[in-house]
Backbone of each chain as nested JSON, in Angstrom:
{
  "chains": [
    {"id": "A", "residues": [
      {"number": 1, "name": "UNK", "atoms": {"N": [0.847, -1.195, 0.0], "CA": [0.0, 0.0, 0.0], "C": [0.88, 1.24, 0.0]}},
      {"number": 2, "name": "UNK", "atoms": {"N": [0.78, 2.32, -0.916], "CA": [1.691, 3.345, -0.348], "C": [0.357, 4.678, -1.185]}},
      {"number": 3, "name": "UNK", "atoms": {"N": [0.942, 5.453, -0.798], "CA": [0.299, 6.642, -1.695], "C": [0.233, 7.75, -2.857]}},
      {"number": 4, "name": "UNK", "atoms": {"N": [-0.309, 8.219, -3.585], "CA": [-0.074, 8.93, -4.926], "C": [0.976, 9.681, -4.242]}},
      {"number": 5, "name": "UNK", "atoms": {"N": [2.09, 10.16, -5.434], "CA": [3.13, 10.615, -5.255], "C": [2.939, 12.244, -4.535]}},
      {"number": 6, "name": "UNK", "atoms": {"N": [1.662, 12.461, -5.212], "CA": [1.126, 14.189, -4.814], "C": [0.346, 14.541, -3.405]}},
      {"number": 7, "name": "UNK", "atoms": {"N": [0.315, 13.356, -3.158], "CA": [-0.567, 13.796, -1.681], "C": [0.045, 14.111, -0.706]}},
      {"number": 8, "name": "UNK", "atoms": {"N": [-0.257, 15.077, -0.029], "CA": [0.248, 15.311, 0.96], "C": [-0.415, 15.206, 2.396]}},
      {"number": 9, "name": "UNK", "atoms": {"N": [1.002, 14.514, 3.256], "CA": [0.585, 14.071, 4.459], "C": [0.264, 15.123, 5.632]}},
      {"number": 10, "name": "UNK", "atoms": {"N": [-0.447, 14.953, 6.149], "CA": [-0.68, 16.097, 7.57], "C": [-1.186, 15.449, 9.042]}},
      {"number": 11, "name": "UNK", "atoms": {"N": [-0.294, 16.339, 9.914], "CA": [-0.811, 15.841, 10.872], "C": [-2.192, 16.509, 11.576]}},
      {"number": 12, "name": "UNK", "atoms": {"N": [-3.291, 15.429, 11.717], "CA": [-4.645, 16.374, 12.471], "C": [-4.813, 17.422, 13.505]}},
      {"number": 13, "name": "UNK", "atoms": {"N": [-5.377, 18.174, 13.621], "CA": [-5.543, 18.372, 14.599], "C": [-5.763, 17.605, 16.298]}},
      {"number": 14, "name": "UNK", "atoms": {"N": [-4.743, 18.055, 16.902], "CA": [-5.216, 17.182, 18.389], "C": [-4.57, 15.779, 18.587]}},
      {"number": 15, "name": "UNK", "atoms": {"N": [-3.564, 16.012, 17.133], "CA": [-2.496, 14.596, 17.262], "C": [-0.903, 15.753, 17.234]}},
      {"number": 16, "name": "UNK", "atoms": {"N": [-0.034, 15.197, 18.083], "CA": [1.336, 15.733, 18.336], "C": [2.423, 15.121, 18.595]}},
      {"number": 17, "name": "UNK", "atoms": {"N": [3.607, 15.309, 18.176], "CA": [4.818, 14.346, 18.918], "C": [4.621, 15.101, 20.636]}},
      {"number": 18, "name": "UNK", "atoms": {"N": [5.287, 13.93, 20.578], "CA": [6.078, 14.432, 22.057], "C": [7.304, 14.087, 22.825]}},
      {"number": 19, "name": "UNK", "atoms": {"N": [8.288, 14.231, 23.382], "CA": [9.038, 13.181, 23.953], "C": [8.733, 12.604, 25.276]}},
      {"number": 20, "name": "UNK", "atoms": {"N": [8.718, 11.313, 25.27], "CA": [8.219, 10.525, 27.091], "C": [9.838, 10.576, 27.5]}},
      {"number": 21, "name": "UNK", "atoms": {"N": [9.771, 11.364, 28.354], "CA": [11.228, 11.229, 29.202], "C": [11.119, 10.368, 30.133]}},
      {"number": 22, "name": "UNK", "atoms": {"N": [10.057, 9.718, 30.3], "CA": [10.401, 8.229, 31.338], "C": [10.326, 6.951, 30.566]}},
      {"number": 23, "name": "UNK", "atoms": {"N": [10.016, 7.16, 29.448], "CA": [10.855, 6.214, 28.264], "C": [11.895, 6.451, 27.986]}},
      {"number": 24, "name": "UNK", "atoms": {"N": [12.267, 7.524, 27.533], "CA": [13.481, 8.188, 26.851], "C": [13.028, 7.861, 25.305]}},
      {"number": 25, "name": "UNK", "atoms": {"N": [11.698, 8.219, 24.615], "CA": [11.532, 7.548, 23.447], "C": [10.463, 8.87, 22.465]}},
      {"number": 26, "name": "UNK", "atoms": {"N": [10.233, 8.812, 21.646], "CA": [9.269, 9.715, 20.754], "C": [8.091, 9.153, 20.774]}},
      {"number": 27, "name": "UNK", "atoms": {"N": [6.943, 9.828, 21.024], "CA": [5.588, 9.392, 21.071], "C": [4.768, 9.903, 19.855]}},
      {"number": 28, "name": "UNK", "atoms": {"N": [3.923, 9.83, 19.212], "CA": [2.83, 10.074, 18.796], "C": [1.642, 10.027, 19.155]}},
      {"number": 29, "name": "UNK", "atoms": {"N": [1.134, 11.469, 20.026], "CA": [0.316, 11.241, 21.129], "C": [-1.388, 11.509, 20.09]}},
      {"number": 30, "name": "UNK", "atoms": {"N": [-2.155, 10.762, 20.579], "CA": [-3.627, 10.957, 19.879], "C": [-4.419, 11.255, 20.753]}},
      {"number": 31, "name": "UNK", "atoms": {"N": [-5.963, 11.584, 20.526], "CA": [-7.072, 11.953, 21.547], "C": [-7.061, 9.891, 22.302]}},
      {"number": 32, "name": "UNK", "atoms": {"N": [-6.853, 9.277, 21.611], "CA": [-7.723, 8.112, 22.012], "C": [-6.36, 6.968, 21.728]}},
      {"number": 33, "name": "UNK", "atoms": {"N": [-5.48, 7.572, 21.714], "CA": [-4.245, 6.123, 21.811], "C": [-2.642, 6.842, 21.589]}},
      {"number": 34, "name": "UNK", "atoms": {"N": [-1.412, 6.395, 22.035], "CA": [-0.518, 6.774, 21.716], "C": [0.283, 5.501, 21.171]}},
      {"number": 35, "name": "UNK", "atoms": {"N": [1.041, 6.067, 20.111], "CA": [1.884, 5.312, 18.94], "C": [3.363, 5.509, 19.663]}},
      {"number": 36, "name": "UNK", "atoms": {"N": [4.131, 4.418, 20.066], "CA": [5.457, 4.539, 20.317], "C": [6.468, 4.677, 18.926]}},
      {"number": 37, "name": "UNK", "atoms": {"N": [7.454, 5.337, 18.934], "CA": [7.958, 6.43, 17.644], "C": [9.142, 5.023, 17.558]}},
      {"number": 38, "name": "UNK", "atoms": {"N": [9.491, 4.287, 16.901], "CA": [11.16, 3.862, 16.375], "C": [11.756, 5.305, 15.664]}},
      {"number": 39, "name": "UNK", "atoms": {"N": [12.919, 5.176, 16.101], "CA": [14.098, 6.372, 15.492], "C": [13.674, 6.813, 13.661]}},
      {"number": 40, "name": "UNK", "atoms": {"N": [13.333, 5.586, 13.094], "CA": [12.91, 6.047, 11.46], "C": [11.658, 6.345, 11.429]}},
      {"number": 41, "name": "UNK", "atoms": {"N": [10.703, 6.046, 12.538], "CA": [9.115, 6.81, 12.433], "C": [9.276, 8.183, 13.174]}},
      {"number": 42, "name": "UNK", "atoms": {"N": [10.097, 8.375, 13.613], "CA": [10.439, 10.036, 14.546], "C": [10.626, 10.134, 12.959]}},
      {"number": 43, "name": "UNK", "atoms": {"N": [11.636, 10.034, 12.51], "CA": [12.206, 10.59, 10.845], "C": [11.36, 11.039, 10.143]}},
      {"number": 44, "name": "UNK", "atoms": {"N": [10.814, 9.747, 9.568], "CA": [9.044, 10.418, 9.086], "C": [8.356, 11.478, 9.606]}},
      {"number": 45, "name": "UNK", "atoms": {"N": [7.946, 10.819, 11.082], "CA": [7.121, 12.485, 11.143], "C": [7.484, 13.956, 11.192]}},
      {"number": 46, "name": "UNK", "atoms": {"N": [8.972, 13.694, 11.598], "CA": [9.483, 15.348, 11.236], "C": [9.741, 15.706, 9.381]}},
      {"number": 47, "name": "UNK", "atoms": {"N": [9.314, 15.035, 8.913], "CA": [9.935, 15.117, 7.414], "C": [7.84, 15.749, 7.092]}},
      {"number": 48, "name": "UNK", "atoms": {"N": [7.568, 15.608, 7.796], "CA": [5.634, 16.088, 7.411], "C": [5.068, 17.13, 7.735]}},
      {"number": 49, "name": "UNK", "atoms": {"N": [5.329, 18.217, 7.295], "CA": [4.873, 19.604, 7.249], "C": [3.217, 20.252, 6.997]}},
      {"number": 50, "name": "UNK", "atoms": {"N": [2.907, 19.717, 6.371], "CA": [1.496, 19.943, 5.981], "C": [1.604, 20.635, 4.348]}},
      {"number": 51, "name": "UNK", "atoms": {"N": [2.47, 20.901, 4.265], "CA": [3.081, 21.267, 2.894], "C": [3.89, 20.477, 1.995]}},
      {"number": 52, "name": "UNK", "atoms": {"N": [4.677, 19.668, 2.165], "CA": [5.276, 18.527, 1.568], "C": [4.58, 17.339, 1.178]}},
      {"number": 53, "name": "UNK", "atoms": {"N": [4.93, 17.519, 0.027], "CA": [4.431, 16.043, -0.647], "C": [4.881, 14.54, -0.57]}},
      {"number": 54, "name": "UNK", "atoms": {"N": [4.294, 13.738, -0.427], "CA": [4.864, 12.069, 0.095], "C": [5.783, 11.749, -0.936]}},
      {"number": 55, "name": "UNK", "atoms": {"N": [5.689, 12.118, -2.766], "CA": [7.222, 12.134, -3.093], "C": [7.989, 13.052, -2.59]}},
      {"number": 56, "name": "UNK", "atoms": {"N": [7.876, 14.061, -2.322], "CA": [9.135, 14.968, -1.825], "C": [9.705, 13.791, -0.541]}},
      {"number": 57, "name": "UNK", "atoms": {"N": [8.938, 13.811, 0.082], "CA": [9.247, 13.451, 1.567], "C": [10.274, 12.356, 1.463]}},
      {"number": 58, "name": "UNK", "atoms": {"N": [9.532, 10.883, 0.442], "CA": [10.142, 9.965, 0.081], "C": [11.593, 10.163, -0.056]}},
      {"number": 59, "name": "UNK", "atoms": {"N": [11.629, 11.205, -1.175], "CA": [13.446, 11.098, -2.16], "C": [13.602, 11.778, -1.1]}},
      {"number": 60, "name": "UNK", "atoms": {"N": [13.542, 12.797, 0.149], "CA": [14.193, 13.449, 1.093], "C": [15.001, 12.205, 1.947]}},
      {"number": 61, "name": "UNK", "atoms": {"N": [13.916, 11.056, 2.605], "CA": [14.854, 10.267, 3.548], "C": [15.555, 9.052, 2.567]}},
      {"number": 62, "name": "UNK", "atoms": {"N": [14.952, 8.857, 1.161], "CA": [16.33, 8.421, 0.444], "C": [17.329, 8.598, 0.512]}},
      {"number": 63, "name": "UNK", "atoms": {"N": [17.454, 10.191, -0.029], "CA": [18.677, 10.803, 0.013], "C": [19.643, 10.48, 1.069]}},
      {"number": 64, "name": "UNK", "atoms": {"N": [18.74, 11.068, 2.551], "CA": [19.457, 11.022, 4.257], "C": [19.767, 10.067, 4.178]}},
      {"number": 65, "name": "UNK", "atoms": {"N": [19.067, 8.796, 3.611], "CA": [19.38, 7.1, 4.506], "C": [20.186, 6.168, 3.292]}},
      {"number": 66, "name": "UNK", "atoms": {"N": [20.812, 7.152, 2.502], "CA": [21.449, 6.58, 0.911], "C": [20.623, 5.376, 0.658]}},
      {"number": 67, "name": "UNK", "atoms": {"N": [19.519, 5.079, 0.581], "CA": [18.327, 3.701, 0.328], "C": [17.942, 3.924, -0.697]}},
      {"number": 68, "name": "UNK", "atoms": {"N": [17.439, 2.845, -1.329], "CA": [16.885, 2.897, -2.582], "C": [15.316, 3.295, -2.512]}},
      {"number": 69, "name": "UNK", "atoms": {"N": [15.266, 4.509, -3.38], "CA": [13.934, 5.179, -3.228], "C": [12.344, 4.063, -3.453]}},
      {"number": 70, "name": "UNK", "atoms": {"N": [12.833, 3.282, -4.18], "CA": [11.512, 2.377, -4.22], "C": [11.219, 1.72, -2.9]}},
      {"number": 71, "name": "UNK", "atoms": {"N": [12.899, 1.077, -2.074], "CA": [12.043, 0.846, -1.113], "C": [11.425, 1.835, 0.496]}},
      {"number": 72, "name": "UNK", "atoms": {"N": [12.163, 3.216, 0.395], "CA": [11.638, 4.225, 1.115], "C": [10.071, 4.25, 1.137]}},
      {"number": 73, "name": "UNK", "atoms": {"N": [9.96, 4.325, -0.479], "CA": [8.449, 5.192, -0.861], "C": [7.5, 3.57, -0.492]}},
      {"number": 74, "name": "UNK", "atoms": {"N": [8.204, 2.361, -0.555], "CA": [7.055, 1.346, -0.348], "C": [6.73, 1.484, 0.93]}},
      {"number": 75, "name": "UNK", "atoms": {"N": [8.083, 1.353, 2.23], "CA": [7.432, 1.685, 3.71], "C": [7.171, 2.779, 4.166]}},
      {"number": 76, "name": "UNK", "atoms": {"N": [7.596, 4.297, 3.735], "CA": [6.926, 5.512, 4.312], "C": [5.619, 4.764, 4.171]}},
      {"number": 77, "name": "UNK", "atoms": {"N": [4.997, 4.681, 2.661], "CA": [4.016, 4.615, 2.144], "C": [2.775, 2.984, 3.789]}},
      {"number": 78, "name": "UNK", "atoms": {"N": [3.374, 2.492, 3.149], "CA": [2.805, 1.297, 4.474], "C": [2.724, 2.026, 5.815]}},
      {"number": 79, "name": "UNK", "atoms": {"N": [3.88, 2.879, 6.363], "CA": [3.89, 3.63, 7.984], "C": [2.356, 4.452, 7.744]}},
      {"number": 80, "name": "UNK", "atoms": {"N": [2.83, 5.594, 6.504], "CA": [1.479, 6.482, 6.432], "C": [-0.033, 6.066, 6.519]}},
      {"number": 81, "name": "UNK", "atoms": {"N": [0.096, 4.868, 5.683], "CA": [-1.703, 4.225, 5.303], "C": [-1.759, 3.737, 6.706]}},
      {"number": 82, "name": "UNK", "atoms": {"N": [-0.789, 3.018, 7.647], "CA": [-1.03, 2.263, 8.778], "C": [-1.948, 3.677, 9.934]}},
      {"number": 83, "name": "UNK", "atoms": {"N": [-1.191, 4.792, 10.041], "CA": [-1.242, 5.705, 10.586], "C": [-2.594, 6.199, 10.326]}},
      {"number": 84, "name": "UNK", "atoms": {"N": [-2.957, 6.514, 9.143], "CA": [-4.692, 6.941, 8.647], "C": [-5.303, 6.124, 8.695]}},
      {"number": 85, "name": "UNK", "atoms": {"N": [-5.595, 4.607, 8.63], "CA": [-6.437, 3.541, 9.243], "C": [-6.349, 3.906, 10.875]}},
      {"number": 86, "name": "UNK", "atoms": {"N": [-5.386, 4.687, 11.173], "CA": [-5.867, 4.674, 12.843], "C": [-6.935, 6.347, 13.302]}},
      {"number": 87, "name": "UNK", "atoms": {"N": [-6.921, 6.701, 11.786], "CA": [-7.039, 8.057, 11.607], "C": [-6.3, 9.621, 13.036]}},
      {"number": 88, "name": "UNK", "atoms": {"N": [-4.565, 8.808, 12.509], "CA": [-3.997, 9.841, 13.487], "C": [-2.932, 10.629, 12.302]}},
      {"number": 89, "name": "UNK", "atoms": {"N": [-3.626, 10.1, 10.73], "CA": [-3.06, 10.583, 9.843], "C": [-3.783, 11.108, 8.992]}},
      {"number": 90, "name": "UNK", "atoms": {"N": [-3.349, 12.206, 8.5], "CA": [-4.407, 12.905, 7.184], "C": [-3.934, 12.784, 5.673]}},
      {"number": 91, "name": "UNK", "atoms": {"N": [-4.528, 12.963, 4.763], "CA": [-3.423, 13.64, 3.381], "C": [-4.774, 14.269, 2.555]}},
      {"number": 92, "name": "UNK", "atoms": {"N": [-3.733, 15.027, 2.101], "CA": [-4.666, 16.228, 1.474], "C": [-4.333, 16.323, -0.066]}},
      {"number": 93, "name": "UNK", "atoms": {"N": [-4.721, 16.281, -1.051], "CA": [-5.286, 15.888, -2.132], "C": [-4.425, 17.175, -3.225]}}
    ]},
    {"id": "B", "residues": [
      {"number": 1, "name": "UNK", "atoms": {"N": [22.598, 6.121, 10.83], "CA": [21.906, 5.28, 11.26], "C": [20.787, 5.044, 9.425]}},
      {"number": 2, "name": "UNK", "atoms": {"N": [21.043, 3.626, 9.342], "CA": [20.55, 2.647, 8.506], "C": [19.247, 3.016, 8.284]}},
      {"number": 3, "name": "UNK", "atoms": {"N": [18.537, 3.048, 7.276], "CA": [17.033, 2.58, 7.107], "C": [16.974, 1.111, 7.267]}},
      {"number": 4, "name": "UNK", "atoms": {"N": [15.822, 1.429, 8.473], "CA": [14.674, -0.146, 8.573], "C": [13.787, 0.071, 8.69]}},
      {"number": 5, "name": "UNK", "atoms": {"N": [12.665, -0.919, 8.191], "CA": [11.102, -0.27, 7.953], "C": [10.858, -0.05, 9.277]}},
      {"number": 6, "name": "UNK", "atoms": {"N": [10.11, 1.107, 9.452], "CA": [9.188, 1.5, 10.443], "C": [8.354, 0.34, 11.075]}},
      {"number": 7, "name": "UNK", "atoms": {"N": [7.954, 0.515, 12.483], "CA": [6.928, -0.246, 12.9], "C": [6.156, 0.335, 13.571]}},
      {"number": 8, "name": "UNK", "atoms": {"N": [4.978, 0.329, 13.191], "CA": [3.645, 1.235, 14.347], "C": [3.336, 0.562, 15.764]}},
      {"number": 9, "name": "UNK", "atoms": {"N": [3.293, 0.738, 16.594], "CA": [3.415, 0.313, 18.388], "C": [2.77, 1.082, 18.943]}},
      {"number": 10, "name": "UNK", "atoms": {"N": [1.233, 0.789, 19.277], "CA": [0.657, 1.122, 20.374], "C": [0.888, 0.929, 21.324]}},
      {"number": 11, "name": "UNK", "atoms": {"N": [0.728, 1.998, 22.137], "CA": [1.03, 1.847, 23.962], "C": [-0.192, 1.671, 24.737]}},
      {"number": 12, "name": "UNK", "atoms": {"N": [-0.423, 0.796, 25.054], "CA": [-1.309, 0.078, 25.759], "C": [-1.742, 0.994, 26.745]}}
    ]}
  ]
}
């Protein structure tokens, strides 16, 4: 699953990072659940502006993670859709 | 630090 190259991802209203300092870890806090962050899903969500497009975003942590862009854009793409099935993700058209 | 796919983890 991943998404059209033009859409762009956003975060909702009333969803935010945060850091848990009694984890020592990145959160993705929601009204109704929190998402524990791995170091490459912190990556992602700072790479999501509300202005950037999921290809931009893609060839951006290519670039950072010298990876091959097909397989960036297949798991951003899987993290993002996982994230909007929980609807703590948006994309805007 | 390497790319590895992401994993989504709810906190219970």
């Amino acid at each position: 699953m991943t998404l059209p190259a033009a859409s762009i991802p956003v975060i909702p209203r009333g969803v935010r990072l945060h850091h848990d300092k009694v984890r020592n870890q990145w959160v993705l806090l929601a009204p109704e659940r929190t998402i524990s962050l791995d170091p490459i899903g912190h990556a992602i969500l700072l790479e999501i502006d509300g202005t950037r497009t999921f290809e931009t975003i893609a060839r951006t942590l290519a670039d950072k993670y010298d990876a091959p862009l097909d397989q960036i854009t297949s798991d951003v793409g899987e993290y993002l859709h996982g994230l909007m099935i929980r609807r703590i993700m948006d994309v805007a058209t | 630090m390497a790319w590895k796919k992401p994993i989504i983890r709810e906190i219970e």
